[in-house]
mmCIF file of the N, C-alpha and C atoms, coordinates in Angstrom:
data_MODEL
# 
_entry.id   MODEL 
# 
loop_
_atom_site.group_PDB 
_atom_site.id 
_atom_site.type_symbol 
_atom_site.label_atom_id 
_atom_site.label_alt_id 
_atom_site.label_comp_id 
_atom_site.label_asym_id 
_atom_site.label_entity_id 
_atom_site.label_seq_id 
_atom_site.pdbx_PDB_ins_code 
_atom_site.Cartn_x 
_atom_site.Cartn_y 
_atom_site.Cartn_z 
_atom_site.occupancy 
_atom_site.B_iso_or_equiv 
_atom_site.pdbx_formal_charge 
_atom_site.auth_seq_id 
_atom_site.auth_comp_id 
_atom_site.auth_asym_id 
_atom_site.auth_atom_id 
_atom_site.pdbx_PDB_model_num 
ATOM 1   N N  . UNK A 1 1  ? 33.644 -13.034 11.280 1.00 0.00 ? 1  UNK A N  1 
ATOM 2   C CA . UNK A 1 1  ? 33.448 -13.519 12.640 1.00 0.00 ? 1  UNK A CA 1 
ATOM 3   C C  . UNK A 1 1  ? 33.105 -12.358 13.561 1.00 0.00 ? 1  UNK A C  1 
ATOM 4   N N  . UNK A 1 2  ? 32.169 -12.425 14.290 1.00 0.00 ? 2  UNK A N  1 
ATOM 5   C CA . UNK A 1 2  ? 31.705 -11.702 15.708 1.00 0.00 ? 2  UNK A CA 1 
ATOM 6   C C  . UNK A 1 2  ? 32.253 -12.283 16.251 1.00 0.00 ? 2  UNK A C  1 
ATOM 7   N N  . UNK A 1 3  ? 32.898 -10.531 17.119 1.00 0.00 ? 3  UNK A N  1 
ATOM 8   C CA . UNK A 1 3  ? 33.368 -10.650 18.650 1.00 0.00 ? 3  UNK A CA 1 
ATOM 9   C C  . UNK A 1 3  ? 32.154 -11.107 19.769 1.00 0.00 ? 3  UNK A C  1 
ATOM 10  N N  . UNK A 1 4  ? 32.531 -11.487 20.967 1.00 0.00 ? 4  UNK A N  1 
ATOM 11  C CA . UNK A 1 4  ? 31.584 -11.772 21.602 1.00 0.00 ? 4  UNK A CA 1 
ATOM 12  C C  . UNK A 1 4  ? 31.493 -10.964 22.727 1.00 0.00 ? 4  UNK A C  1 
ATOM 13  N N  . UNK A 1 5  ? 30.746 -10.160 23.005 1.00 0.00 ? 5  UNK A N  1 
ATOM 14  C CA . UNK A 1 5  ? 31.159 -9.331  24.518 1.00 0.00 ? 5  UNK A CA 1 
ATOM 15  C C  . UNK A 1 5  ? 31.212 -9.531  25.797 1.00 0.00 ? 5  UNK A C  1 
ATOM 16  N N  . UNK A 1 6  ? 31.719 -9.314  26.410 1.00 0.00 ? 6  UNK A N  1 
ATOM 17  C CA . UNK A 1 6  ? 31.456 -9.541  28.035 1.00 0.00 ? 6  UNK A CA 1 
ATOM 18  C C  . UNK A 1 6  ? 30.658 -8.637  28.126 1.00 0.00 ? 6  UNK A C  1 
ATOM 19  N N  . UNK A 1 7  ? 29.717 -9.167  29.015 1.00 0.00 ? 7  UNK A N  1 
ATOM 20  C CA . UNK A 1 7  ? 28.236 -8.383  29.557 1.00 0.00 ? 7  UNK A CA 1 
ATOM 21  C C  . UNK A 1 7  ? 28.723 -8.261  31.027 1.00 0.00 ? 7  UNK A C  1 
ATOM 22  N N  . UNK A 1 8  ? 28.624 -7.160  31.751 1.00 0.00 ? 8  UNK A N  1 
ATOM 23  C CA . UNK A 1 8  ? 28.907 -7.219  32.686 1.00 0.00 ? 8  UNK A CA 1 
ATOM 24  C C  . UNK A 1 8  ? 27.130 -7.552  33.748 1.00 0.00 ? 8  UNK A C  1 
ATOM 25  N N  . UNK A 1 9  ? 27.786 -7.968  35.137 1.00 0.00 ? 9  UNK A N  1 
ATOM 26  C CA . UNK A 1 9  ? 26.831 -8.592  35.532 1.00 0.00 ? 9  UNK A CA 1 
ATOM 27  C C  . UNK A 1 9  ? 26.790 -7.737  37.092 1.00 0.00 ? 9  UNK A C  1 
ATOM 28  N N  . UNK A 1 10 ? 25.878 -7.858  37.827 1.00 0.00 ? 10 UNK A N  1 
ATOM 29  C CA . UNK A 1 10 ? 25.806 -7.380  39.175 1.00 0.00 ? 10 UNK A CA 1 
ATOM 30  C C  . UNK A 1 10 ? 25.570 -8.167  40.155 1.00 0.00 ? 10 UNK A C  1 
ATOM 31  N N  . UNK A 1 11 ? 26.597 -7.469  41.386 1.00 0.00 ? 11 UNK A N  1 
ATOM 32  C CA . UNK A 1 11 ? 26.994 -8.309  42.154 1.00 0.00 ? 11 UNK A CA 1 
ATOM 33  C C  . UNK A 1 11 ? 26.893 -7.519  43.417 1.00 0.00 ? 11 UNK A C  1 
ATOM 34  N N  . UNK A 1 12 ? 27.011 -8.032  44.432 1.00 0.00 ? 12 UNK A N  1 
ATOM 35  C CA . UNK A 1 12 ? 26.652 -7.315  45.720 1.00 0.00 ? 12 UNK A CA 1 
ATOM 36  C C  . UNK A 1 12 ? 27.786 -7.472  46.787 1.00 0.00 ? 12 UNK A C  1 
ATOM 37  N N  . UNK A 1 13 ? 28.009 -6.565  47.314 1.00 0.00 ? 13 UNK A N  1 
ATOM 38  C CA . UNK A 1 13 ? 28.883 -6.071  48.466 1.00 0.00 ? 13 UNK A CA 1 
ATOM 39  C C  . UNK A 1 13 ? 28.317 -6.419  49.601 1.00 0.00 ? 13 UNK A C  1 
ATOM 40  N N  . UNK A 1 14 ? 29.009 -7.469  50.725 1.00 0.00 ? 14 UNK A N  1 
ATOM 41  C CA . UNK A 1 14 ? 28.055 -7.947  51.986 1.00 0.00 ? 14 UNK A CA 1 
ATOM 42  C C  . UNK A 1 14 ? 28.719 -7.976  52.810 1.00 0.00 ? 14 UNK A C  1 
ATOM 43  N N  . UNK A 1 15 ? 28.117 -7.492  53.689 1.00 0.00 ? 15 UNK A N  1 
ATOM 44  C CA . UNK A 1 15 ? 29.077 -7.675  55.135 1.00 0.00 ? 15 UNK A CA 1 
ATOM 45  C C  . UNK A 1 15 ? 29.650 -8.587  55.764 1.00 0.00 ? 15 UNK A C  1 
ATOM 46  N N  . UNK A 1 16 ? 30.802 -8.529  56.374 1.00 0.00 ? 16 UNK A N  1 
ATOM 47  C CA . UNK A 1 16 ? 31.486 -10.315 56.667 1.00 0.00 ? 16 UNK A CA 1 
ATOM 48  C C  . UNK A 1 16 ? 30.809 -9.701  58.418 1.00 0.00 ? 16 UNK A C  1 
ATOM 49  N N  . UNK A 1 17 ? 30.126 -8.992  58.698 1.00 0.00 ? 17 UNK A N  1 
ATOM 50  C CA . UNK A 1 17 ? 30.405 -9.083  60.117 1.00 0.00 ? 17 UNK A CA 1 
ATOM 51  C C  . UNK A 1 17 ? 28.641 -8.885  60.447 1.00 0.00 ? 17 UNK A C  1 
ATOM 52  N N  . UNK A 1 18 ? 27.669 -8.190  59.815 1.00 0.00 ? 18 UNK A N  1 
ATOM 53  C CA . UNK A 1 18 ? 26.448 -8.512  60.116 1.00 0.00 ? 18 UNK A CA 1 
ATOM 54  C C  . UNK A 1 18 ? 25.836 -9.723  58.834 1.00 0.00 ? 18 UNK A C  1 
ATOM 55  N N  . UNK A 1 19 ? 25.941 -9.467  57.352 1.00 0.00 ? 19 UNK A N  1 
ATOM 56  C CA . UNK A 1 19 ? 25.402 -10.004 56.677 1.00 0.00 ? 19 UNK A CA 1 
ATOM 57  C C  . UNK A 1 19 ? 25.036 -9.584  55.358 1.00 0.00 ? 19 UNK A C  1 
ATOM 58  N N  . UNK A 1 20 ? 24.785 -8.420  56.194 1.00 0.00 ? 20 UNK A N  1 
ATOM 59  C CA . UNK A 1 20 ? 24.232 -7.269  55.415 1.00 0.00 ? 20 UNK A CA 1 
ATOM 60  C C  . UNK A 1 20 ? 24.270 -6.902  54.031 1.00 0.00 ? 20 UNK A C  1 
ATOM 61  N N  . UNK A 1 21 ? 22.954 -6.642  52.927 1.00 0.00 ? 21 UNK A N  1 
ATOM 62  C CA . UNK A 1 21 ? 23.854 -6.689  51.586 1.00 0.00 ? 21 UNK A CA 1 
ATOM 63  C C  . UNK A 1 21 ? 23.375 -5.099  51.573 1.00 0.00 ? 21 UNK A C  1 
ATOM 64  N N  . UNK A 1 22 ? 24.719 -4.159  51.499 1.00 0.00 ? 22 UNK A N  1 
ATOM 65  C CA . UNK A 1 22 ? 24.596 -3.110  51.686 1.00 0.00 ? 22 UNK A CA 1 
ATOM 66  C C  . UNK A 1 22 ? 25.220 -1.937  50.167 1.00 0.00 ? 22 UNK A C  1 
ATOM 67  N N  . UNK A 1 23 ? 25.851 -2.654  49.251 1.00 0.00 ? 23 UNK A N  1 
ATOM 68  C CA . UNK A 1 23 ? 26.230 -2.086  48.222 1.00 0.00 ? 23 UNK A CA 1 
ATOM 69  C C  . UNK A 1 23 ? 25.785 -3.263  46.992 1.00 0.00 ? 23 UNK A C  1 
ATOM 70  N N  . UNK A 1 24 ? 25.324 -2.606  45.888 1.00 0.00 ? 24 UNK A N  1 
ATOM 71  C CA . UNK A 1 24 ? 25.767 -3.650  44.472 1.00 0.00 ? 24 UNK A CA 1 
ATOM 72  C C  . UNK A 1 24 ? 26.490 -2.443  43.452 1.00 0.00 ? 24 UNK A C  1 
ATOM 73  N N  . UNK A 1 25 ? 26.917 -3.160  43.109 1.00 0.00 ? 25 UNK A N  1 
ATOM 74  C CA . UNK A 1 25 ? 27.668 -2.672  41.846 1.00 0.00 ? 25 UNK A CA 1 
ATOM 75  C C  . UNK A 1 25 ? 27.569 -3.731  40.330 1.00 0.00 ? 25 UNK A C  1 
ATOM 76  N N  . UNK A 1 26 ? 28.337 -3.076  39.406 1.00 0.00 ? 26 UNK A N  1 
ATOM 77  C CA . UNK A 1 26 ? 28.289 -3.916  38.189 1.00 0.00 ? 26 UNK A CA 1 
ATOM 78  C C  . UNK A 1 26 ? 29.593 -3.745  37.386 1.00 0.00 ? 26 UNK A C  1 
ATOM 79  N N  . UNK A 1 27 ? 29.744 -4.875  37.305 1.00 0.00 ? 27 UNK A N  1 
ATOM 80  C CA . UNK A 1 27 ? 31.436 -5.110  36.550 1.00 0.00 ? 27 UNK A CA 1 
ATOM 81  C C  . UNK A 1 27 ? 31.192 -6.467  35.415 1.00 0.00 ? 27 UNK A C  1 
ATOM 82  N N  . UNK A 1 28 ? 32.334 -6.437  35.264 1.00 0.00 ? 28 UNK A N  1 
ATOM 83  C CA . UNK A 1 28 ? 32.838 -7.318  34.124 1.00 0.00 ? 28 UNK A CA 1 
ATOM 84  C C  . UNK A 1 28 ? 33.017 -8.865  34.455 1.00 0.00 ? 28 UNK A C  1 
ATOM 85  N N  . UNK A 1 29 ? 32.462 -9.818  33.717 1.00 0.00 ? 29 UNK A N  1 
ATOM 86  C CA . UNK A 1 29 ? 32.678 -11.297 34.625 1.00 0.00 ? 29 UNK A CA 1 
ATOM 87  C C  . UNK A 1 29 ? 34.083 -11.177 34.594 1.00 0.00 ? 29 UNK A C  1 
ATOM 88  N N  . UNK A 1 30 ? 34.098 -12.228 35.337 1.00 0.00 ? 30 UNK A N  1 
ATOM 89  C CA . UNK A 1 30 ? 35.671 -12.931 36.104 1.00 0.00 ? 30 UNK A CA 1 
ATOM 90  C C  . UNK A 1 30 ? 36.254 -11.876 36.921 1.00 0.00 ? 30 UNK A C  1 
ATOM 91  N N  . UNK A 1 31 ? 37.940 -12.324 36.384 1.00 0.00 ? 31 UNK A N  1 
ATOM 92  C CA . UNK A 1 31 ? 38.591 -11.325 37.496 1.00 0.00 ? 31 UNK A CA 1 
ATOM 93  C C  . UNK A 1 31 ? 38.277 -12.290 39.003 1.00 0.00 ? 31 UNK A C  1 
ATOM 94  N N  . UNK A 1 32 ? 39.356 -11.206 39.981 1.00 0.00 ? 32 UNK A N  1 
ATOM 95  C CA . UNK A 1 32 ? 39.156 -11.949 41.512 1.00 0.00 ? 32 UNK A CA 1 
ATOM 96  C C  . UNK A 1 32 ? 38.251 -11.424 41.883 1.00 0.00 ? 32 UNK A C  1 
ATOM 97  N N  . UNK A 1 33 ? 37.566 -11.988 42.982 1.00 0.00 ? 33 UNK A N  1 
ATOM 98  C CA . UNK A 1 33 ? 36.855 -11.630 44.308 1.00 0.00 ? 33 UNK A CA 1 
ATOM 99  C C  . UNK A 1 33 ? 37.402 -10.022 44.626 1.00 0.00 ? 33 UNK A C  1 
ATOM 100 N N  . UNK A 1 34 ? 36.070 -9.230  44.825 1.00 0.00 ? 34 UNK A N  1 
ATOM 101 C CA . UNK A 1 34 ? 36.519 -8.526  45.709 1.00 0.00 ? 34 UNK A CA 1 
ATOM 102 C C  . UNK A 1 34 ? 35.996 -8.097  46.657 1.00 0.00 ? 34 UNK A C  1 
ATOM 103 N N  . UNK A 1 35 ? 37.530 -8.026  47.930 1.00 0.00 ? 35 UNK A N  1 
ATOM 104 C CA . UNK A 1 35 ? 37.187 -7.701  49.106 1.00 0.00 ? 35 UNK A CA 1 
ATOM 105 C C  . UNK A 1 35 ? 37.444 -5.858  49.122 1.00 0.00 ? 35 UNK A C  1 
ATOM 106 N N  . UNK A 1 36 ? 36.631 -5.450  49.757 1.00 0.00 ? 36 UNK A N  1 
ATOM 107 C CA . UNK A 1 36 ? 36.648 -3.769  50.289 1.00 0.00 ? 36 UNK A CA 1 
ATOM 108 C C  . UNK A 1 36 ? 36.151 -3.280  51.521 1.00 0.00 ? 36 UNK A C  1 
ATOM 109 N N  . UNK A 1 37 ? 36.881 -2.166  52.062 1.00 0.00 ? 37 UNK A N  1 
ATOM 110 C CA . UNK A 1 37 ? 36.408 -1.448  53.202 1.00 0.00 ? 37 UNK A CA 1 
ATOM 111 C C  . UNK A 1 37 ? 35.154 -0.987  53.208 1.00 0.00 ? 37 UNK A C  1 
ATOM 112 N N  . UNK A 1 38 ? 34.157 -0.912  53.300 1.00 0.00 ? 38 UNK A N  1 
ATOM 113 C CA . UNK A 1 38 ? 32.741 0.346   53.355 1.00 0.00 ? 38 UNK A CA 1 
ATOM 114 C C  . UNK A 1 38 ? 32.161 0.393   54.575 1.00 0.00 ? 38 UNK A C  1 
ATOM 115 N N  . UNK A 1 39 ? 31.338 1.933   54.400 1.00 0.00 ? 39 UNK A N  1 
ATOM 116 C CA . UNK A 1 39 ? 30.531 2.099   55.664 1.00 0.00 ? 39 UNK A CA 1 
ATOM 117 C C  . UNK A 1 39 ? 29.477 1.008   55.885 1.00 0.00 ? 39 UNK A C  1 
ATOM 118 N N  . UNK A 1 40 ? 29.082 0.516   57.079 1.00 0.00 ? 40 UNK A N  1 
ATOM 119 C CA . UNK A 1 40 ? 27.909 -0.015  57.209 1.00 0.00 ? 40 UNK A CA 1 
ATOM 120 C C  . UNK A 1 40 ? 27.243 0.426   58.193 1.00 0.00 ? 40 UNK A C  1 
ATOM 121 N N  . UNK A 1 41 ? 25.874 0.612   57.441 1.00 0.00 ? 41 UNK A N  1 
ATOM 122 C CA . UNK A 1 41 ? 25.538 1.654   58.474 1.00 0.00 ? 41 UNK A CA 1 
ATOM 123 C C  . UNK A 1 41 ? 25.016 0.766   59.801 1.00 0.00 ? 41 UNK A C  1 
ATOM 124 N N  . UNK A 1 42 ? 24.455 -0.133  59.719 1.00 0.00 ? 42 UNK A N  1 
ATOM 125 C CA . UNK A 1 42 ? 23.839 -0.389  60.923 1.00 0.00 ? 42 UNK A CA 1 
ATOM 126 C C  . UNK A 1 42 ? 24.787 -0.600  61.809 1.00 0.00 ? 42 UNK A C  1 
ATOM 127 N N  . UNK A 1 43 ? 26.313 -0.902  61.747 1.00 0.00 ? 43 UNK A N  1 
ATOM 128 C CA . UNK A 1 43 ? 27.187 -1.169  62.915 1.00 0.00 ? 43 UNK A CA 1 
ATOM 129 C C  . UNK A 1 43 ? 28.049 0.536   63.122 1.00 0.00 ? 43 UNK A C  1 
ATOM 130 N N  . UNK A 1 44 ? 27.739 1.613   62.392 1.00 0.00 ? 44 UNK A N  1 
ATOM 131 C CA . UNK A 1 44 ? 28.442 2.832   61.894 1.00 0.00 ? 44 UNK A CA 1 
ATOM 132 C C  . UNK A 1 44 ? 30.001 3.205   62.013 1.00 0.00 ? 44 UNK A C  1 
ATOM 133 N N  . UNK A 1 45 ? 30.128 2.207   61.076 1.00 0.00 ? 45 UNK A N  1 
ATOM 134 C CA . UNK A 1 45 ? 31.467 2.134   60.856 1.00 0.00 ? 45 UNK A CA 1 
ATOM 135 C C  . UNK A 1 45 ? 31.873 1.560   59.180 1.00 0.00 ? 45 UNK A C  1 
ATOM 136 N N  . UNK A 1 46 ? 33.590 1.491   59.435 1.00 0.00 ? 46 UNK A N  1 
ATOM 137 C CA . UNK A 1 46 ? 33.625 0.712   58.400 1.00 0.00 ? 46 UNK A CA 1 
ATOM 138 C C  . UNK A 1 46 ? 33.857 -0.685  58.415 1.00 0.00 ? 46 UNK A C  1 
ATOM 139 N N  . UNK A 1 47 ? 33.716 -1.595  57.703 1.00 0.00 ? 47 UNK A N  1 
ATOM 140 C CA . UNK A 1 47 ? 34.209 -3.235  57.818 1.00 0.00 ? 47 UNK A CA 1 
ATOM 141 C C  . UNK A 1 47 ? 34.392 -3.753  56.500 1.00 0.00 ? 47 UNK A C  1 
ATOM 142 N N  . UNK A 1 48 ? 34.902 -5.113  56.350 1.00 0.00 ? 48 UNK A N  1 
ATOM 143 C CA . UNK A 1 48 ? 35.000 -5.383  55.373 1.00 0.00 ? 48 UNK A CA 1 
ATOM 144 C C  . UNK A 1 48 ? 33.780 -6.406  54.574 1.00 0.00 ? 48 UNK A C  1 
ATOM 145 N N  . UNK A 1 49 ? 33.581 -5.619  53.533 1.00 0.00 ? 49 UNK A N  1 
ATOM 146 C CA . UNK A 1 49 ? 33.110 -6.155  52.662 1.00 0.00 ? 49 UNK A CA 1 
ATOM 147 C C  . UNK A 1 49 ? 33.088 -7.484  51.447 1.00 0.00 ? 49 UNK A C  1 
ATOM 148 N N  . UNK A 1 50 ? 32.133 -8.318  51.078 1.00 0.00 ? 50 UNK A N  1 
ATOM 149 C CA . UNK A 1 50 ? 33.132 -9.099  49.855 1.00 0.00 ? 50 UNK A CA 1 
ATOM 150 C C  . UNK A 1 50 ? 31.939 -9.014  48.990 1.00 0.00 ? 50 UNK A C  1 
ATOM 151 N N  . UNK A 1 51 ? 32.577 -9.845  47.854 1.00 0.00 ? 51 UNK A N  1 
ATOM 152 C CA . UNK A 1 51 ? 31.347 -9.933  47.218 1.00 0.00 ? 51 UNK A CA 1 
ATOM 153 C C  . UNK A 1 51 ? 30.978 -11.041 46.878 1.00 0.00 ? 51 UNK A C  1 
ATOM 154 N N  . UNK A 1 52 ? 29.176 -10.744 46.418 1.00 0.00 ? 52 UNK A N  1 
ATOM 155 C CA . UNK A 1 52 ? 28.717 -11.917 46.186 1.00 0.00 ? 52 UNK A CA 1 
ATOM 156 C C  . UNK A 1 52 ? 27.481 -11.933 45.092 1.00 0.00 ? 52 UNK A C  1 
ATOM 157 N N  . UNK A 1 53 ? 27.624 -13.137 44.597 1.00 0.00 ? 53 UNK A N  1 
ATOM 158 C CA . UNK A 1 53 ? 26.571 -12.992 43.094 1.00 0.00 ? 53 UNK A CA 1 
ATOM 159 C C  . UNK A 1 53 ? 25.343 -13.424 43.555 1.00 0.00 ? 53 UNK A C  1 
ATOM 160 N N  . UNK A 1 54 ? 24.238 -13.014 43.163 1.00 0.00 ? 54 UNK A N  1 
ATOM 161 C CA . UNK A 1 54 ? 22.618 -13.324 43.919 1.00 0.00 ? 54 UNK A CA 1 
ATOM 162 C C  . UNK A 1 54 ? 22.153 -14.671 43.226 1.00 0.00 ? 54 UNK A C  1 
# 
């Protein structure tokens, strides 16, 4: 029997306060949501981020 792998997939970091999709990254399916602090530049600061699949 083959294992089956998780493929990880990419997902994007967006701003809850302009929109903005300002980071992607790539992880592992499932798991929670995640929320994070990052810079954004067009407001130059930090805010929170979430993510989201395209």
């Amino acid at each position: 029997m083959a294992k089956s792998k998780k493929k990880a997939e990419t997902v994007f970091l967006v701003c809850e306060e302009t929109g903005d999709y300002n980071y992607t990254i790539r992880r592992k399916s499932g798991g929670e949501r995640l929320e994070l602090k990052k810079y954004s530049p067009r407001l130059r600061r930090h805010t929170l981020h979430v993510e989201k699949k395209k």
